[in-house]
N, C-alpha and C positions, 0 to 999 in steps of 0.2 A: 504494500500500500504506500502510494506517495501520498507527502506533505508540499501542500504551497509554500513554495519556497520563497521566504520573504527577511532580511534584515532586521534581528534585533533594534538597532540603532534609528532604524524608521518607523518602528513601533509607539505607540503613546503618544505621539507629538503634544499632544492638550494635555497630560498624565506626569505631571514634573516628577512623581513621590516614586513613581517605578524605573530603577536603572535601568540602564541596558542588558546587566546579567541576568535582573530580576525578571525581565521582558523575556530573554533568552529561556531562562528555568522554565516560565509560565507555561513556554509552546513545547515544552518538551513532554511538559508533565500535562498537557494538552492533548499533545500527539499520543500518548501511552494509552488516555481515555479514550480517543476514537478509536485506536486497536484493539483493546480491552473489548468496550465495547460491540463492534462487528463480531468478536467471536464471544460474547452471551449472546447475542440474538440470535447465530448461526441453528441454534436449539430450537428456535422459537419460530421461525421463519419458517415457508416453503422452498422459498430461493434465495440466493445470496445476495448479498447486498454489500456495495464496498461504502466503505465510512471513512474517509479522511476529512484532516485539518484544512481547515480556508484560514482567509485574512482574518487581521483582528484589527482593532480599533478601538477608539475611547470616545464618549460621549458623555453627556446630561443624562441623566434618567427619561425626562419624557421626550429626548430627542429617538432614544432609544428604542424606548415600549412603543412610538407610535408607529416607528418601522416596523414594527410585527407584521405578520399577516392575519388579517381579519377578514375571515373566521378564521379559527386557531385553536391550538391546544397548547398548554405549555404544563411542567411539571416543576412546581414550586418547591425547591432544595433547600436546608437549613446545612450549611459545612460548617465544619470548625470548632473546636472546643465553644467559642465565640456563639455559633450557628445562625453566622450571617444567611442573611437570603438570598439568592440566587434562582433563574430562570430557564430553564433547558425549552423552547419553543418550538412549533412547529406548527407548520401550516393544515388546514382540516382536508387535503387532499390529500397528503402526506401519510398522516395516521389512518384516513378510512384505505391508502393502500398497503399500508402496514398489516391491518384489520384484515383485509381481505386474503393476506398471503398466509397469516395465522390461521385462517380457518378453510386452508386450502383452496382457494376459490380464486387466484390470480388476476387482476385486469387485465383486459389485454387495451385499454385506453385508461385516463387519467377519470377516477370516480366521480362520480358528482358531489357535490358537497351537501351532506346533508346532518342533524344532528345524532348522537351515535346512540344506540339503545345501550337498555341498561347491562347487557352482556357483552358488549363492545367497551363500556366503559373500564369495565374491572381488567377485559384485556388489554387495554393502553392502559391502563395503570401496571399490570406485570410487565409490558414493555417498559415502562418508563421506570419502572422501579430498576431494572437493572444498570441505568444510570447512573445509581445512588450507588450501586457495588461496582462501576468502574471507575468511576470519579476518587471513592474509596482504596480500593486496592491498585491503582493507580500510583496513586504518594509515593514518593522516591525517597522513602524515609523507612525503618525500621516496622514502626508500628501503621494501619491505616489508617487513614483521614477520615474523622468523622463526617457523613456525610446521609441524609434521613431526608425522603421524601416527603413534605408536608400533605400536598396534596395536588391532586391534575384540576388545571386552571381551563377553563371554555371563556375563547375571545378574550388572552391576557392583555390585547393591546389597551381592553379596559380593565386592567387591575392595579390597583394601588398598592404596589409591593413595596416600592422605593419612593422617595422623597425626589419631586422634581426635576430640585436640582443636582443633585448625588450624581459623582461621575462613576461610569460603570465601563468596564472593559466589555466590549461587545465582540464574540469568538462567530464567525460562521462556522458551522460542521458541514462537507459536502458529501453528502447520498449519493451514491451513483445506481439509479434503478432500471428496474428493466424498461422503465416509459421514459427513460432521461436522469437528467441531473436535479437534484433538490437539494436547498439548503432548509437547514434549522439554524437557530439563534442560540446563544448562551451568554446569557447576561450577567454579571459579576459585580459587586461594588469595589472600587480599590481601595474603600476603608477597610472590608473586608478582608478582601486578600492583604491585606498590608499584616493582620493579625494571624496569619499562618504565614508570613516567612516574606511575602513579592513586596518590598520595599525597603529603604534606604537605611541602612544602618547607621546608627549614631551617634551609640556610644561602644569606643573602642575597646573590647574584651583585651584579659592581662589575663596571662597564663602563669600559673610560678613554674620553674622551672626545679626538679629534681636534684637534688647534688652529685656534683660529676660521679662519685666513686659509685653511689646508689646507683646511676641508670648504667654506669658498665658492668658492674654484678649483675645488674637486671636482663641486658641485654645479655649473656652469655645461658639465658634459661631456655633450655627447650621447648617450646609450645605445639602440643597438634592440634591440626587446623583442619576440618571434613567441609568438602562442601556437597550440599543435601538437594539435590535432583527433585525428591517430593515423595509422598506417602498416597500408600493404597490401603486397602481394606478386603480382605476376601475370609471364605471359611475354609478351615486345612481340609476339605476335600476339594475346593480350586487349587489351594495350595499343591495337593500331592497331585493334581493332573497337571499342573506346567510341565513343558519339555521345551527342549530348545526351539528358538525360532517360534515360541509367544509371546506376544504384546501385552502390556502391561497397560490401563490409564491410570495416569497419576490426577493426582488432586490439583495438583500445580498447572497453572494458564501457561501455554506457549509464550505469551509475550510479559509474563513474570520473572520477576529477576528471582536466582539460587538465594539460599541462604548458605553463609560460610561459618560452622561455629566453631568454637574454640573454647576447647575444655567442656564443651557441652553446652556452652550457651551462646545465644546468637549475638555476634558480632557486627556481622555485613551482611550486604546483598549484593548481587550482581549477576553479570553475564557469562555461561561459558565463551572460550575465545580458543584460539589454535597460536601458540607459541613455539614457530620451529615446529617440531616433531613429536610437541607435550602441548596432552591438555593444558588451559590457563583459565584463569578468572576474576574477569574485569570488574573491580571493584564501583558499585555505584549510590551507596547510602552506607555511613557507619554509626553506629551505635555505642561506640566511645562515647565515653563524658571527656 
């Protein structure tokens, strides 16, 4: 899956509080959710559907919400220790062909727009729920991001979720379906984001530093270090029928980074990688204090 490829440093123009790096981090940990994402729907869907990153941008709140498209659906997100508010949107052609591929039934044209029954509704709501677990398990951190579905919004272009004038980072996500191309919205506040990590630091952390002789004793300790692929579950009569050349699913998403622990407990996350001739693995979140 490709990402639009767009410069950090062109990002936020109107957004002073978000660096560059922080802009950088955002689309990364952006781009992991529409991957994440495409492979929970894969279960849920008749046909495939690719889900990449589009542009982003920064705006007013009602500059924002009135770009929606109306009619519409959107799923109202609380993230963060915080549980800022947040908007995942989409247009009501969008979701009635979402609707329609869940229940087998394909378009072979763009639906009419019409309002959803009540057994349509609960299904765009498991759709959309699964937003909230890749938005979550997304986080390039140790532990995941808190992130809780409030509730699915009809015609958000009229909801009073945010304040005005509140400036909100606006993400397109681009659909590529079987009738064409679709986008959704994802609305964000950068007061928000600013309280999980995407903004400017200000006050300069001081480390102490160990006394020489302590960190060269220290350094001469052995440590082992495993890194864990993922966990299954079977009963030992699957167990005694494996034989070579059976597959195994693990619990672990393809596009989820290893855990690497040390002494048993988890330290890192990351990537396998090829080094020369030896496995390797790319460190991408630690859990050092």
């Amino acid at each position: 899956m490709n990402q639009t490829e767009a410069s950090p440093f062109n990002l936020f123009s109107q957004a002073p509080r978000l660096t560059s790096d922080a802009s950088a981090a955002l689309m990364a940990w952006q781009g992991t959710v529409t991957s994440m994402l495409q492979e929970n729907w894969q279960s849920l869907l008749g046909k495939d559907l690719g889900i990449s990153l589009g542009t982003t941008d920064a705006s007013t709140a009602i500059k924002a919400v009135n770009s929606l498209a109306d009619p519409g659906y959107a799923a109202r997100l609380e993230i963060g220790p915080d549980s800022f508010p947040s908007l995942f949107a989409f247009s009501s052609r969008m979701v009635l062909l979402l609707v329609n591929d869940m229940l087998g039934t394909p378009c072979e044209e763009w639906p009419e727009v019409r309002d959803l029954t009540t057994v349509e509704t609960s299904m765009v709501e498991l759709l959309l729920g699964e937003i909230t677990r890749a938005i979550s398990h997304a986080w390039p951190e140790i532990h995941p991001l808190e992130c809780e579905q409030d509730c699915v919004i009809a015609r958000p272009m009229r909801s009073r979720v945010f304040p005005p004038d509140e400036l909100l980072v606006i993400t397109h996500v681009v659909f590529e379906t079987t009738l064409g191309q679709e986008e959704a919205i994802w609305l964000m506040p950068q007061s928000g984001l600013a309280t999980i990590g995407f903004a400017d630091v200000t006050d300069e952390e001081v480390h102490a530093e160990p006394a020489p002789q302590i960190r060269a004793l220290a350094e001469q300790i052995p440590v082992n270090l495993v890194a864990r692929l993922g966990d299954t579950t079977m009963s030992l009569a699957e167990l005694d029928s494996l034989k070579v050349g059976d597959y195994l699913t693990l619990d672990q998403a393809v596009c989820q980074p290893m855990e690497l622990i040390v002494d048993g407990r988890l330290q890192w996350l990351g990537h396998p990688c090829r080094l020369g001739t030896r496995q390797g693995f790319q460190i991408v979140a630690s859990n050092r204090e």
